[in-house]
ZAFIGU-588804 format. One line per 10 residues: number of its first residue (from 1); their letters; for each residue x, y negated, z negated of C-alpha. Coordinates in Angstrom, 3 decimals, decimal comma, m for minus. Layout:
! ZAFIGU-588804
NUM> A> X Y Z; ...
This chain:
! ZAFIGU-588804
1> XXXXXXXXXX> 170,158 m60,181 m171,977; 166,367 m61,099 m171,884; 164,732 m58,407 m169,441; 161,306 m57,947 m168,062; 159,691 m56,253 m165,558; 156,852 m54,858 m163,448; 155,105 m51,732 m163,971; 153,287 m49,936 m161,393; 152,699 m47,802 m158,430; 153,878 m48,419 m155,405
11> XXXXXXXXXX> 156,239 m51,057 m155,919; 158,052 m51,327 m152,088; 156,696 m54,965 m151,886; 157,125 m56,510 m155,149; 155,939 m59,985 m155,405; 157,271 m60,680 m158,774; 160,678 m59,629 m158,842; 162,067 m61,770 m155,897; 159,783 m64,854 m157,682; 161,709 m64,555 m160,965
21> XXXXXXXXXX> 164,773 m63,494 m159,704; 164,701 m67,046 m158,095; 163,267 m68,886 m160,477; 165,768 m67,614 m162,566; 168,588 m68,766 m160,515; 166,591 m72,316 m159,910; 166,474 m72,616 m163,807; 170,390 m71,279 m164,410; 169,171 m68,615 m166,134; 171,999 m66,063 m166,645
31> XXXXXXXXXX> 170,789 m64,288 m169,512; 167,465 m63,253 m167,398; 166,813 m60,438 m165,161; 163,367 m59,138 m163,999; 163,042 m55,022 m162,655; 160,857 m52,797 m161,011; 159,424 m50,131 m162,833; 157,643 m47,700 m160,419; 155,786 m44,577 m161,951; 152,511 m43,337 m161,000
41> XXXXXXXXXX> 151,926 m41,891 m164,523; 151,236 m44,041 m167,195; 152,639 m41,977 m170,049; 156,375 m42,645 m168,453; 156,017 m46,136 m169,799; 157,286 m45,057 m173,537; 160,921 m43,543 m171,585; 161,412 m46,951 m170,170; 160,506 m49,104 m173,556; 163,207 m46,435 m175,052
51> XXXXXXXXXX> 165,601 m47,056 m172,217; 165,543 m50,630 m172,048; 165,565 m52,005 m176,089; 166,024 m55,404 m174,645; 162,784 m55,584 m172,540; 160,863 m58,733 m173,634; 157,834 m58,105 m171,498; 156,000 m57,353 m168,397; 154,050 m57,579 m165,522; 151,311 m54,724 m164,558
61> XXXXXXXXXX> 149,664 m54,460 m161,496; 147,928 m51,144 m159,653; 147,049 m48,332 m160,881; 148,103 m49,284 m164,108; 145,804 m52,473 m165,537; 143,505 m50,471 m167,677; 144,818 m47,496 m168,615; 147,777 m49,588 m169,922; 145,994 m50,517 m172,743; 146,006 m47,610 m175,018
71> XXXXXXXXXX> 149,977 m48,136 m175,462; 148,833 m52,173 m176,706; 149,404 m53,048 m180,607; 147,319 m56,110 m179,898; 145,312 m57,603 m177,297; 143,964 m61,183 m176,298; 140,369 m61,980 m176,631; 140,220 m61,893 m172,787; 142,116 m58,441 m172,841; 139,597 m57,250 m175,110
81> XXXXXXXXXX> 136,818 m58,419 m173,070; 137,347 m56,918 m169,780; 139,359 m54,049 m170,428; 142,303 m55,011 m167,926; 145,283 m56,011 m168,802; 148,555 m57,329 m166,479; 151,196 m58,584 m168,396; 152,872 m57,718 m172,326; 154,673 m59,620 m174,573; 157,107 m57,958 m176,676
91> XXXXXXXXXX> 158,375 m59,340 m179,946; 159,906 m56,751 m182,929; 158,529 m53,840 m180,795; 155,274 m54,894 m180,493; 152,983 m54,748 m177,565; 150,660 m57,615 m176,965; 148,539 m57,450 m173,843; 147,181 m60,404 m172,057; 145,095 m61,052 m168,380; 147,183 m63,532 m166,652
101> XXXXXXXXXX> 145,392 m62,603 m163,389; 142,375 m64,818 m164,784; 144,451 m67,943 m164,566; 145,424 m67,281 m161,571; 142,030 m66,736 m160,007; 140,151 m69,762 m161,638; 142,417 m71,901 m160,463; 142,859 m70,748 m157,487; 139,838 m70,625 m156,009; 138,006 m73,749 m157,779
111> XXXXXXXXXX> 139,303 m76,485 m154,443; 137,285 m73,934 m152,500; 134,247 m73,596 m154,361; 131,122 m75,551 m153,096; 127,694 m75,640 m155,034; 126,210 m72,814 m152,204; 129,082 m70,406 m153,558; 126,354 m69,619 m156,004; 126,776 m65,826 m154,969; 129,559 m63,583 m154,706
121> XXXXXXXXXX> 130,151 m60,117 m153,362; 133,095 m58,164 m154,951; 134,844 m55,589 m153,610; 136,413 m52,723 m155,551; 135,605 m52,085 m159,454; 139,945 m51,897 m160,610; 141,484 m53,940 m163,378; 142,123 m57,182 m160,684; 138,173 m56,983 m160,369; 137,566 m57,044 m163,919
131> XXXXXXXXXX> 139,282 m60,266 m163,916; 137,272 m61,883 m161,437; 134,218 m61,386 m162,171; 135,341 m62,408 m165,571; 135,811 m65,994 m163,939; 132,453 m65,995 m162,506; 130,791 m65,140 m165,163; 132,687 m68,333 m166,897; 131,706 m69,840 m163,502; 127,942 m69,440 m163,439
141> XXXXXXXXXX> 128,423 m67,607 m160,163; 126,176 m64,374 m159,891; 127,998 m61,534 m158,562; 127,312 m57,977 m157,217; 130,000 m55,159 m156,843; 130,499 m53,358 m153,987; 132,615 m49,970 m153,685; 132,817 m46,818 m151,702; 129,763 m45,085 m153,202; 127,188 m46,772 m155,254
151> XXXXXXXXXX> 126,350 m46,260 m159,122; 123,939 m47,783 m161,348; 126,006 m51,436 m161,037; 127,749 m51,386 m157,526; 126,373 m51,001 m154,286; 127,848 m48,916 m151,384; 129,424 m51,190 m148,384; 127,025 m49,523 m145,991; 123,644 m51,447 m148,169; 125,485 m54,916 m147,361
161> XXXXXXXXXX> 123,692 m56,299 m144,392; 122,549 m59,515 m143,270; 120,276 m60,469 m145,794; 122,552 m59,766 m148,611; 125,787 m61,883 m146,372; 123,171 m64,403 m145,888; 122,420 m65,461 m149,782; 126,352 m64,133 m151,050; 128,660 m66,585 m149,740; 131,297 m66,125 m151,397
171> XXXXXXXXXX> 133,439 m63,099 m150,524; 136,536 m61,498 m152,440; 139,038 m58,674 m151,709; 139,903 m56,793 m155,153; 140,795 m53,555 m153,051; 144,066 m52,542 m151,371; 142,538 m52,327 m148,188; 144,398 m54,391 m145,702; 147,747 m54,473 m147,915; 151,449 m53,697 m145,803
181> XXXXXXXXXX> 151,532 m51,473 m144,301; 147,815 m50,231 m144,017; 147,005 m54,064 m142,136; 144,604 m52,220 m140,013; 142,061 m51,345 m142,793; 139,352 m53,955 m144,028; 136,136 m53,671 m146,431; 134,175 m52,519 m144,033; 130,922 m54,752 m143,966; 129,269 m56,276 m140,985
191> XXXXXXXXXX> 131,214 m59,100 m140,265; 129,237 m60,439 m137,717; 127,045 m61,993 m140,347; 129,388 m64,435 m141,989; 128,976 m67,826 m141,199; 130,758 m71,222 m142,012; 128,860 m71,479 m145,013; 131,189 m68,395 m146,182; 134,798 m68,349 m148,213; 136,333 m65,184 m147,834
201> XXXXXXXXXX> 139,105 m65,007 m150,966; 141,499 m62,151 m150,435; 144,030 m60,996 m153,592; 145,999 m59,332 m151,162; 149,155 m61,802 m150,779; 151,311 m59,517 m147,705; 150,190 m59,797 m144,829; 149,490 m63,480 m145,489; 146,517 m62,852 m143,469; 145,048 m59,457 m144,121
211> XXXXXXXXXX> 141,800 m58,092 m141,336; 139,542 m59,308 m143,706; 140,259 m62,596 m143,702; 141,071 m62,474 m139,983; 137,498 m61,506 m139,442; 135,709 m63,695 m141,552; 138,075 m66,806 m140,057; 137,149 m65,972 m136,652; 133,407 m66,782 m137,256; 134,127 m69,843 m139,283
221> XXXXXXXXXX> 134,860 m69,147 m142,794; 137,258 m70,495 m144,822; 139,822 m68,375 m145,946; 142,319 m67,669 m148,807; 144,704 m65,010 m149,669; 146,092 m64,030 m152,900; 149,441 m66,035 m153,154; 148,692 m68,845 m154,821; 146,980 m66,540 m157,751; 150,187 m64,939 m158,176
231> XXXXXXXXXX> 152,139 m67,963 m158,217; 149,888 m69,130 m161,276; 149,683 m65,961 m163,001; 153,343 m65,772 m162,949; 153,924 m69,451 m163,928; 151,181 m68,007 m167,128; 153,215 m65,013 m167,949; 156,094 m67,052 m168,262; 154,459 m69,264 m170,628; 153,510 m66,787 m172,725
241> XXX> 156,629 m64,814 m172,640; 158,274 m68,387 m173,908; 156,061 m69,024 m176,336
């Protein structure tokens, strides 16, 4: 039996297991079988590599993206650079940690991109944020975070205002906020600012539209949420897993 999994906390909507469970199906894979590993501590992740010998690899997604890389034996060269890390390859025991999430992003969100997308606001400072602006850096896109409270490189969301919405078109979700079953919470910025020129990209896949996105649709953006990026980043971690 060839296992793998996702790590991570909560795990009550699961994106990945239902995808490989049916991909493995589609592909007549009987020998596969994909799990949910849901622990809010990271240090439960040696019980379950103990448990399960025949774990290949896995997925990791919140809380666990950076602090899952002290249990690594190697990492990739993106890995290394950004400090986040969401999905493992196992092969003779060893861990080796690599950012599919990147992938998924860049080529997700490049149909979208115009030349004015020249600035971009990102929200939350996790692991799926490292990731991003690890793409627009690649990109050329300037970027500025934005979180809760400010510190020396992130602003607070109360200092975005007009000016700042009028020269950062390009908008993207890293947070939670707005995820089933909290659909009534959004970044809260002024919204009333956002204009046609704007793409709101949201990594948030359920609901398929979150408030955020909502908002920023109903004065003319252009919208995206995070399916597609999981799609790819899955299709990657499969590819790696098989290689």
């Amino acid at each position: 039996m060839r296992r793998f999994g996702l790590i991570g906390f909560p795990l009550s909507h699961s994106f990945s297991q239902k995808y490989f469970t049916e991909k493995f199906a589609q592909l007549g894979l009987t020998d596969c079988v994909y799990e949910n590993f849901s622990f809010k501590d990271i240090d439960e992740l040696p019980q379950v590599l103990n448990t399960y010998k025949d774990l290949c690899g896995f997925n990791i997604t919140i809380p666990h993206k950076k602090n899952v890389l002290d249990f690594l034996d190697e990492r990739s060269a993106v890995v290394a650079g950004i400090g986040a890390c969401n999905c493992v390859n196992i092969q003779n025991g060893k861990l080796t940690g690599y950012n599919t999430d990147v992938v998924g992003f860049e080529r997700s969100a490049l149909p979208f991109l115009q030349p004015h997308h020249s600035k971009a606001l990102v929200f939350g400072t996790g692991g799926a944020s490292a990731a991003v602006v690890f793409v627009l850096k690649k990109m050329g896109i300037a970027f500025q975070y934005v979180s809760r409270t400010a510190s020396p490189n992130t602003i607070s969301y109360e200092q975005v205002d007009e000016a700042l919405l009028s020269s950062h078109h390009l908008l993207i979700n890293t947070t939670p906020l707005g995820m089933s079953p909290d659909v009534e919470s959004c970044p809260d910025i002024p919204y009333q600012y956002l204009t046609p020129q704007h793409h709101l990209y949201d990594l948030i896949y359920n609901p398929a539209e979150t408030k955020f996105l909502a908002k920023g649709r109903s004065q003319g953006a252009t919208t995206q949420n995070g399916q597609q990026m999981l799609e790819l980043q899955a299709e990657e971690s499969w590819r790696i897993w098989n290689s």
